[in-house]
Structure formats: C-alpha cells, structure tokens
Residue, then its C-alpha position, 0 to 999 in steps of 0.5 A: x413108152x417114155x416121153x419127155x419134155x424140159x420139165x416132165x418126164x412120162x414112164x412107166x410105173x416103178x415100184x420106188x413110185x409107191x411111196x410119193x404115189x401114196x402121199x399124192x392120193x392121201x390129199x383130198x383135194x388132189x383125188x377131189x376129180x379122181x383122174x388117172x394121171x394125177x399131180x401133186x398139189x405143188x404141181x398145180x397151175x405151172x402148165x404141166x397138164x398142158x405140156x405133157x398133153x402137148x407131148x402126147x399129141x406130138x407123140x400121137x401124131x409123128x410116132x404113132x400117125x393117128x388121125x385123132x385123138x379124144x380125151x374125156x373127163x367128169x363134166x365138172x372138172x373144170x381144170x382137165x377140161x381147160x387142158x383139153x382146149x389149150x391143147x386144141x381138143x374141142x367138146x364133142x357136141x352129143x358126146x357126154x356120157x355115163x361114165x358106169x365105173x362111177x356110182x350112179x348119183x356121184x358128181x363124178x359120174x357124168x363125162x364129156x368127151x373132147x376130140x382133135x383131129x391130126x393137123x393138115 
C-alpha cells in the first residue's frame, strides 16, 4: 500500500531504506519511545505524524470503509498521544494496557489505547 500526501510519501520497506533506517535508530533520542513508525529528528515538530496519520484515516475510511479505527501508544509518549487527538482519536477510558513485549518495569511497558469512529 502507498499513501501520499504533499509531503509524505508511505511504502513499503526498500532495501536502499537500510542505511538512513540505521542512522535514525542510532539516535537516543529518536528510539527514547521505541515506535514502529519512526522519524528522524529533523522531522520532528513540522506536523508529519499528523499529516500522514490523517491519510491513513482517509485511507481507512474511502479505501478500505472501516467502522473505526485504534492507535495505542506508551502511556508516556506524550507527542504520539498529541497526534492521536489532532487526528480526533479519543483515549478509551478503561483502555490501558500491558504492553507484554516490554520488560516488566520498563516505562515503556504500560499502553493507552485511543479510538475513532468513521464520520457520519
């Protein structure tokens, strides 16, 4: 699946990835959340988790016709918890949880999960 939006561009993974993949994980502070879709530093605070996570839910909706949609994140990550509520998500009350690939005792470990129903 490829989405696009002026400035962002979602594909599948390349090999020619490698490289600049290594250089973003290498930074401390970029891998400080671990998050599987992750931006370099010199990406930060230009709105690109919005707009990307905004194609996705357009996607979600006229592509694919989902009902909803959830996105869940480390409890502390405050910036991927800010995407979410641009976008509309909403933290599910009673939602938290364990995530269990996280050692037990990491601050990473605990999770809250955010929903979005489709529109109208």
């Amino acid at each position: 699946m490829r989405l696009e939006t002026p400035r962002l561009l979602l594909r599948p993974w390349q090999d020619r990835d490698r490289a600049g993949f290594a250089a973003i994980n290498a930074d401390p502070e970029v891998r400080r959340y671990y998050y599987p879709r992750i931006l370099g530093r010199a990406f930060w605070r230009q709105g690109h988790a919005t707009e990307i996570g905004r194609a996705c839910l357009d996607a979600a909706w006229a592509r694919f016709g989902l009902p909803g949609v959830i996105g869940y994140t480390s409890a502390i990550n405050t910036p991927s918890r800010r995407a979410m509520e641009r976008l509309g998500l909403a933290c599910v009350a009673g939602g938290d949880f364990e995530d269990v690939t996280v050692p037990p005792g990491d601050p990473l470990r605990p999770h809250v999960l955010y929903r979005i129903a489709r529109p109208g």
